[in-house]
C-alpha positions as CSV (number, residue, x, y, z in Angstrom):
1,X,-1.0,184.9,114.5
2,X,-0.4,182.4,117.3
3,X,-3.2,183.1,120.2
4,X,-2.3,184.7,123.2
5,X,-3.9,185.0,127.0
6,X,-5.6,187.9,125.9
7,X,-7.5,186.0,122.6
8,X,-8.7,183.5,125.2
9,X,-9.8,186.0,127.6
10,X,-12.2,187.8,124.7
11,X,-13.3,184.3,124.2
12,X,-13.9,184.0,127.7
13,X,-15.9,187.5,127.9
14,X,-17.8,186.8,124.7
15,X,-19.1,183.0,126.5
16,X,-19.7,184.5,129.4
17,X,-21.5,187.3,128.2
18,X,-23.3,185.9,124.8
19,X,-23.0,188.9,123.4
20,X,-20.2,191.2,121.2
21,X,-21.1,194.1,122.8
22,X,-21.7,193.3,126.4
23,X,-17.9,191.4,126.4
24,X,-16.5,194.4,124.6
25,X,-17.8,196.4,127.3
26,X,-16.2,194.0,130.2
27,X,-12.7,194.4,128.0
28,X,-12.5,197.7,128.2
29,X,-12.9,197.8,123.6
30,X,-15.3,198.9,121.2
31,X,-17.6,196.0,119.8
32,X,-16.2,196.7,116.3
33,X,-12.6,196.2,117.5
34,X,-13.7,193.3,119.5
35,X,-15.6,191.9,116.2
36,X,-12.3,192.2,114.3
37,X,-10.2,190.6,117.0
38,X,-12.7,187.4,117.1
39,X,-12.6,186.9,113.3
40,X,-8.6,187.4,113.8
41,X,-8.9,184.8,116.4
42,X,-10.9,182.3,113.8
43,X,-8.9,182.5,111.1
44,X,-5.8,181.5,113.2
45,X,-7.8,178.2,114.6
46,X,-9.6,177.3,111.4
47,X,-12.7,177.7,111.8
48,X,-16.2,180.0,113.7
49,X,-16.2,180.0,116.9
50,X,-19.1,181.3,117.6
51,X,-22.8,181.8,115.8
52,X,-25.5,184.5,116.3
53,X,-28.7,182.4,118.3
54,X,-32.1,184.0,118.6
55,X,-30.6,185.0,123.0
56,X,-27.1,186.0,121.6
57,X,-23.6,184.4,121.0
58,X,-23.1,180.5,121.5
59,X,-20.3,178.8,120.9
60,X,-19.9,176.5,118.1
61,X,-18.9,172.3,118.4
62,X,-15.2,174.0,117.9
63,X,-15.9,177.2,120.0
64,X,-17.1,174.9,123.0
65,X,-13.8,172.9,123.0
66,X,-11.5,175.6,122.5
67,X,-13.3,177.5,125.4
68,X,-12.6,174.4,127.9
69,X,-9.2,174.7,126.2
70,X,-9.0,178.3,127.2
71,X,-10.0,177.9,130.3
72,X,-8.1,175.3,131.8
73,X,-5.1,178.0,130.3
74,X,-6.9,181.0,132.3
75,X,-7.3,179.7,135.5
76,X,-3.5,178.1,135.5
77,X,-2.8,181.5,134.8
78,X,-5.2,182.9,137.6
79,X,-3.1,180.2,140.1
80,X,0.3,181.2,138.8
81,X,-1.0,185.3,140.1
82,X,-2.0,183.8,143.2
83,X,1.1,182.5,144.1
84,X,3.7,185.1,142.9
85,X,1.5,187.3,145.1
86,X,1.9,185.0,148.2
87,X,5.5,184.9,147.4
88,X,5.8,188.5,147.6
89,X,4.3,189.2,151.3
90,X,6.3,186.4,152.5
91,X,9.4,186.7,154.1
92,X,8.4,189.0,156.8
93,X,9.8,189.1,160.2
94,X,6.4,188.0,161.4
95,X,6.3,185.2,158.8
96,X,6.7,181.6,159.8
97,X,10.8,179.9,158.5
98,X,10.2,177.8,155.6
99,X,12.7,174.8,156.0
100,X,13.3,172.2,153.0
101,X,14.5,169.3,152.0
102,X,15.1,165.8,151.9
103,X,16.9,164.7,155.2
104,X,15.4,162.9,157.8
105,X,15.5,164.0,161.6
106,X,17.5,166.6,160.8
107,X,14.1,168.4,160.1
108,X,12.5,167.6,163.3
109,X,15.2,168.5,165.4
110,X,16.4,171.8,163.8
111,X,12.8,173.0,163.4
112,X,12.0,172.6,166.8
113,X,15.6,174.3,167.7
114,X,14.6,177.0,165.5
115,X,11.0,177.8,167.0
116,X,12.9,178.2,170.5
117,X,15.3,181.1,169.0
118,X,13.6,184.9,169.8
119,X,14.4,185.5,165.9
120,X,12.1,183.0,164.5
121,X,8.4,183.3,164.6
122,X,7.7,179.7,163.6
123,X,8.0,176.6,161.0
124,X,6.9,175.1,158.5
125,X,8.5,171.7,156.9
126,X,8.3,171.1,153.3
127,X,9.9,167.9,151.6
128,X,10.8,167.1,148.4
129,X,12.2,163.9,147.2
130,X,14.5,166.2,144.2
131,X,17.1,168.3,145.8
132,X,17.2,170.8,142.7
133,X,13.4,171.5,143.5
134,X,14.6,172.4,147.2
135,X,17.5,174.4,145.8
136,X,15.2,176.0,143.5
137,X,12.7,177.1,146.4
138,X,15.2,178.8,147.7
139,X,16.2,180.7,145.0
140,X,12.5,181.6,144.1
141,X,11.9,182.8,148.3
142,X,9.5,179.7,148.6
143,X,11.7,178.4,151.5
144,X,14.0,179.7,153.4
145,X,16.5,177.0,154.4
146,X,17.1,173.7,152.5
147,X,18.5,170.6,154.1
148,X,20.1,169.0,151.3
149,X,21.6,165.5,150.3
150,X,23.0,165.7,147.0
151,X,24.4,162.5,145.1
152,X,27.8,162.9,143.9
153,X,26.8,163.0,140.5
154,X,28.0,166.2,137.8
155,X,25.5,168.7,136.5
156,X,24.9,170.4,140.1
157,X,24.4,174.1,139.4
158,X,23.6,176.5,142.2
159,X,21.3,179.1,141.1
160,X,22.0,183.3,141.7
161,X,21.4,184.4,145.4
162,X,21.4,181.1,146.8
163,X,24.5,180.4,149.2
164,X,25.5,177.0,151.2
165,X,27.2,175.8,153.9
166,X,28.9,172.2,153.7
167,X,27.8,169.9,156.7
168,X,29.5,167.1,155.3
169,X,31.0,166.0,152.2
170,X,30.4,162.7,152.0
171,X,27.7,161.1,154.7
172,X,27.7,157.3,153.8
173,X,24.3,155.6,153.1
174,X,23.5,152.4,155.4
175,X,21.3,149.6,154.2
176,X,17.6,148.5,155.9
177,X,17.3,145.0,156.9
178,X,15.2,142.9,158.9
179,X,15.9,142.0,162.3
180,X,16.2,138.5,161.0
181,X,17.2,138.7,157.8
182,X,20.5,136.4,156.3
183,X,22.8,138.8,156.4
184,X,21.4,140.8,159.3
185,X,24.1,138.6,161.2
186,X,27.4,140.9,159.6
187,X,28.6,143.4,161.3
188,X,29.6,145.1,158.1
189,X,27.8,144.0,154.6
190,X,29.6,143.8,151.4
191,X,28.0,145.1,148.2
192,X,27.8,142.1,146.2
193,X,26.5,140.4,148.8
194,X,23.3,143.1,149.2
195,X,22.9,143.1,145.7
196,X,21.6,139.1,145.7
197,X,18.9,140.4,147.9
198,X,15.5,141.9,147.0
199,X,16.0,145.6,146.6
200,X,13.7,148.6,147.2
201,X,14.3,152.3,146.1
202,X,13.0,154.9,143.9
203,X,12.0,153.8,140.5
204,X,15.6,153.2,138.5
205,X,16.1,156.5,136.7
206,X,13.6,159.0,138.5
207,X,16.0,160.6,140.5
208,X,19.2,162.0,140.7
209,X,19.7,159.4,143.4
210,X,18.5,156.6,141.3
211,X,21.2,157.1,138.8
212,X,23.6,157.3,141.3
213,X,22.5,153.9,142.6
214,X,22.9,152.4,138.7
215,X,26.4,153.9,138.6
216,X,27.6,153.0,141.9
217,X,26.5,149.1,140.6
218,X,27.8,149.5,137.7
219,X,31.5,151.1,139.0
220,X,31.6,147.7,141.3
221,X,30.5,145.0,138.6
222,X,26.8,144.5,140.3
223,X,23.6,144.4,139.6
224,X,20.7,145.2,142.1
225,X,17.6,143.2,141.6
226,X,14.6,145.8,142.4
227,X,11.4,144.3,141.9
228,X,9.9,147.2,144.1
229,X,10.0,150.9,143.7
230,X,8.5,153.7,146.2
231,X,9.3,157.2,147.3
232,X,7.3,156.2,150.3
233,X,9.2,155.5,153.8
234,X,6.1,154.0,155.2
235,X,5.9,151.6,152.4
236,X,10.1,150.7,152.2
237,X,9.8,150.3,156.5
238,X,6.9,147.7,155.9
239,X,8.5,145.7,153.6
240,X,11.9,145.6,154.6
241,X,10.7,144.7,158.6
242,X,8.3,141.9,156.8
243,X,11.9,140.4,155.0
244,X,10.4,141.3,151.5
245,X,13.5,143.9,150.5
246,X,16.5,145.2,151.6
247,X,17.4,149.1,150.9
248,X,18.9,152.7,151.4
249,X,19.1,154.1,154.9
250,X,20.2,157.5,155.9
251,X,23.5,157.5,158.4
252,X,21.2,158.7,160.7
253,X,18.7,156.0,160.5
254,X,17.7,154.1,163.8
255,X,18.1,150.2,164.2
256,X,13.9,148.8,165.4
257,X,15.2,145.8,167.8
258,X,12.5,143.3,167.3
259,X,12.0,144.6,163.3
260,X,14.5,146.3,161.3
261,X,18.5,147.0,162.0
262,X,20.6,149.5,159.5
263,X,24.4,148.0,158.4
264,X,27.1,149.8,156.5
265,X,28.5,148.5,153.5
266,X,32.5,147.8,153.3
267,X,34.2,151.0,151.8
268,X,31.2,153.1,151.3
269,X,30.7,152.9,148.4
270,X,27.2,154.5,148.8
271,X,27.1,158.4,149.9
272,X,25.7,161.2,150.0
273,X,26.5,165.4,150.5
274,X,24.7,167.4,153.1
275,X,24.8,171.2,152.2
276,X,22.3,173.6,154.0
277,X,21.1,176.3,151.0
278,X,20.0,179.9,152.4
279,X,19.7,183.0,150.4
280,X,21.3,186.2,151.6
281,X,19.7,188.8,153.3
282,X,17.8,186.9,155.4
283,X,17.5,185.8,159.0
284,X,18.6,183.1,158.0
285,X,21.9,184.3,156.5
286,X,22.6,186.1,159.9
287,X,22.2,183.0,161.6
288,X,23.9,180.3,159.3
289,X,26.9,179.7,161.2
290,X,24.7,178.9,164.4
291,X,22.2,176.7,162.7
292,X,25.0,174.8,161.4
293,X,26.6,174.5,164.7
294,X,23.9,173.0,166.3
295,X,23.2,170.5,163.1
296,X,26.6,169.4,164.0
297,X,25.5,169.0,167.8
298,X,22.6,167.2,166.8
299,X,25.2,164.5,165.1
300,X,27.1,164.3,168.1
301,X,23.8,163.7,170.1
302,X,23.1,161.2,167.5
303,X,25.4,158.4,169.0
304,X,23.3,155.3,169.7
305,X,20.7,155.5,167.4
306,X,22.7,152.2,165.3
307,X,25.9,150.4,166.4
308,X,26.7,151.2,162.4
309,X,26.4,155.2,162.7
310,X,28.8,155.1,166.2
311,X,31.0,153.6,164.1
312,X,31.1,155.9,161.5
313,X,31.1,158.7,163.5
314,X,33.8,157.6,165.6
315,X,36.3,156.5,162.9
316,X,35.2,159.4,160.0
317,X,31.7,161.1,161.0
318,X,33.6,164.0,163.4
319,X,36.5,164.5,161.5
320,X,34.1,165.4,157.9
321,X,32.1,167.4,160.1
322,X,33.5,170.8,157.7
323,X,32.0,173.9,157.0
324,X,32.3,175.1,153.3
């Protein structure tokens, strides 16, 4: 017999109760049945669980470490309830939009589009670094629209329900440098060349965008020296402005006269896909092709933010500007 939620909640009842009858009672059994389903449950583990004291049932050195056990198991369970059940009343018209992703402004400027429309009732911003966990939030109704970047890497499965709309198939990632750093000077960097320098990004192999990194250096014969890893913007800004590292930059990235300036790399050989995931049915879904319109206007209204996106925009940016 392997023990179920139900075996730890008798345990549960019996702990909390100190006595056979008393828990039986709280189960909704008979004490006998409840006797029988204990010594069930001890022969499966190994050993008593519990011994008769003078002031009822206590637990024995096994019983008590089961129990904590058990208990951790109960209230995950108890949490996992709790937020199916939120999951279920959302979604309302009255409910706040639940916008995803990984994207930069985008989610600044399109949430405060979308709390202007009469349709919407508010937002809420939630980021995660993994763009399957985004994806997957949609599917599950825990957001409502996800804006995505997605490394051109295989594996990318799209799960039932969830729809997209492609912004752009191929958005190239800048690099970060300091104002005065060596190579700060090029108009244009090339790949070996960044690859001398100091590198900061998320830890090699933690993300999907990590082993696109390794492949990308691998595909042009380089080899990035990384001596520091974060997920944290704060913590890459710092040390990029203070000369320590060099790294990834979204397109949309502003150059920090005075502190940090963003330059493309010859050929792109870094980039990324912007999709934005919805599910059907939803307000979203009636307004899809109007929220991506204006995340294309918000592109256009972009210009100037770094002398490296005008140029992309102007030579490429406009014309992959696709719906899919």
């Amino acid at each position: 017999m392997e023990l179920e939620i139900r075996h730890l909640r008798a345990l549960a009842a019996i702990d909390d109760t100190g006595s056979l009858t008393q828990a039986a009672r709280r189960l909704g059994m008979s004490q006998p049945a409840l006797s029988g389903l204990l010594q069930r449950i001890e022969r499966t583990v190994g050993g008593r669980l519990f011994f008769r004291a003078e002031y009822g049932c206590l637990p024995t050195p096994l019983g008590a470490e089961v129990l904590t056990e058990a208990r951790v198991v109960l209230s995950g369970m108890s949490a996992i309830a709790e937020r199916v059940g939120e999951w279920s009343r959302r979604g309302l018209p009255s409910d706040p939009l639940r916008v995803g992703g990984y994207c930069g402004f985008l989610h600044v400027v399109v949430c405060r589009w979308l709390r202007e429309q009469s349709w919407c009732s508010g937002v809420s911003v939630q980021e995660d670094i993994d763009e399957r966990i985004s994806v997957d939030k949609v599917a599950i109704g825990a957001l409502d629209l996800a804006l995505v970047y997605r490394p051109p890497l295989a594996g990318i499965t799209v799960p039932p329900g969830v729809s997209s709309v492609l912004v752009h198939p191929a958005e190239p990632v800048f690099v970060a440098l300091a104002h005065d750093h060596p190579l700060a000077g090029q108009a244009r960097l090339k790949l070996a060349d960044v690859a001398e320098h100091p590198w900061i990004d998320d830890a090699p192999g933690t993300t999907r965008w990590s082993t696109f990194v390794t492949q990308v250096a691998h595909e042009n014969g380089v080899v990035f020296d990384q001596p520091h890893s974060t997920q944290c913007l704060a913590t890459m800004l710092e040390l990029v402005s203070a000369g320590l590292a060099v790294g990834p930059a979204l397109a949309t990235s502003r150059d920090h006269p005075g502190s940090i300036v963003i330059r493309p790399i010859e050929d792109m050989p870094m980039h990324q896909e912007l999709r934005l995931f919805y599910r059907q049915g939803t307000s979203v879904a009636a307004h899809i092709e109007e929220i991506n319109e204006q995340v294309l206007a918000f592109y256009r209204r972009r210009q100037g933010c770094s002398t490296a996106y005008d140029s992309w925009w102007r030579d490429r940016g406009a014309d992959l500007a696709l719906t899919g």
